[in-house]
N, C-alpha and C positions, 0 to 999 in steps of 0.2 A: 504494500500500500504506500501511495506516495505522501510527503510530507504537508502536499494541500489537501490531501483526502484525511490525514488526521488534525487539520484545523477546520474541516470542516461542521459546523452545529451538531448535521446529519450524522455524522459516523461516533461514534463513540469515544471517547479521550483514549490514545494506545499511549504508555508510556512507551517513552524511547531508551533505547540500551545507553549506559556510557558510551560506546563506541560511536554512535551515532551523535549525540550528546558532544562528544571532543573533536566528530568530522565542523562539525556547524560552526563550534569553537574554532578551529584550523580556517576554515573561511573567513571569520571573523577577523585572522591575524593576516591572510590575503590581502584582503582588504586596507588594512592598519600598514600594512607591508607599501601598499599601493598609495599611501598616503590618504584615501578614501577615510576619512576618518568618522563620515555621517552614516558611513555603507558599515564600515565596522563596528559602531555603534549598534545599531539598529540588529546586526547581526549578534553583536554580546549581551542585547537585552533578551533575545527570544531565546538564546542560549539559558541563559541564567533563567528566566521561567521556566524552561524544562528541566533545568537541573536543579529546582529547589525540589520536584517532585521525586528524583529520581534517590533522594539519599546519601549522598557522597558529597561532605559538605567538599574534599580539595576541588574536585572541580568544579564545584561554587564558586569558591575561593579564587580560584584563576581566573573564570569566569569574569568574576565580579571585579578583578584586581585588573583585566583588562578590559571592561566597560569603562574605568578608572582615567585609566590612560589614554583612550581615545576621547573621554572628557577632558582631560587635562593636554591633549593636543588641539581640541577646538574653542580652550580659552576659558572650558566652562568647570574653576577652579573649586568653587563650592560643589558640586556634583561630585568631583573628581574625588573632592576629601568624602564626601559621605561615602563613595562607590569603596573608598580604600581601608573604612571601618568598617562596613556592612564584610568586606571580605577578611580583616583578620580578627570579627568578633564569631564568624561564621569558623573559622578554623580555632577560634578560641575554645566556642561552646562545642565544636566536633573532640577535640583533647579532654575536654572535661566530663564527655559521656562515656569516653573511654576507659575514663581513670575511674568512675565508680566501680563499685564492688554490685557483682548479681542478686537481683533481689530474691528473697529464697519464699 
């Protein structure tokens, strides 16, 4: 199924794998590569919504840390700081689920 058949209303929400998840990502840095930095944008935001679903806060985190940069390449310095808390409070709170002990 293609990636407009699962934004589409009609079809059901399919979560996407990480590997799909980190291609969209890799586009994203195409883009940032290309100096596109509204295209790379755009591309780290739909990112980062599908990876908050998917459980893995690091590629959140990367995620998030390059929506960051492509803010802070187009000047937009406030976005850029929240973009680059939201990604090491996300790898904070990901360390601190880990470090607890199993609830019995």
């Amino acid at each position: 199924m293609s990636l407009s058949a699962r934004r589409n209303p009609l079809y059901p929400r399919i979560p996407l794998t990480e590997a799909e998840i980190s291609r969209l990502r890799q586009s994203g840095d195409e883009a940032f590569a290309q100096s596109d930095y509204d295209e790379a944008l755009r591309i780290y935001l739909r990112a980062a919504d599908l990876a908050s679903n998917a459980d893995n806060p690091l590629i959140l985190s990367i995620i998030l840390a390059s929506a960051a940069n492509a803010h802070a390449r187009l000047g937009n310095y406030d976005s850029a700081e929240n973009y680059y808390r939201s990604a090491t409070q996300t790898l904070s709170f990901a360390n601190i689920r880990q470090e607890e002990p199993p609830c019995n």
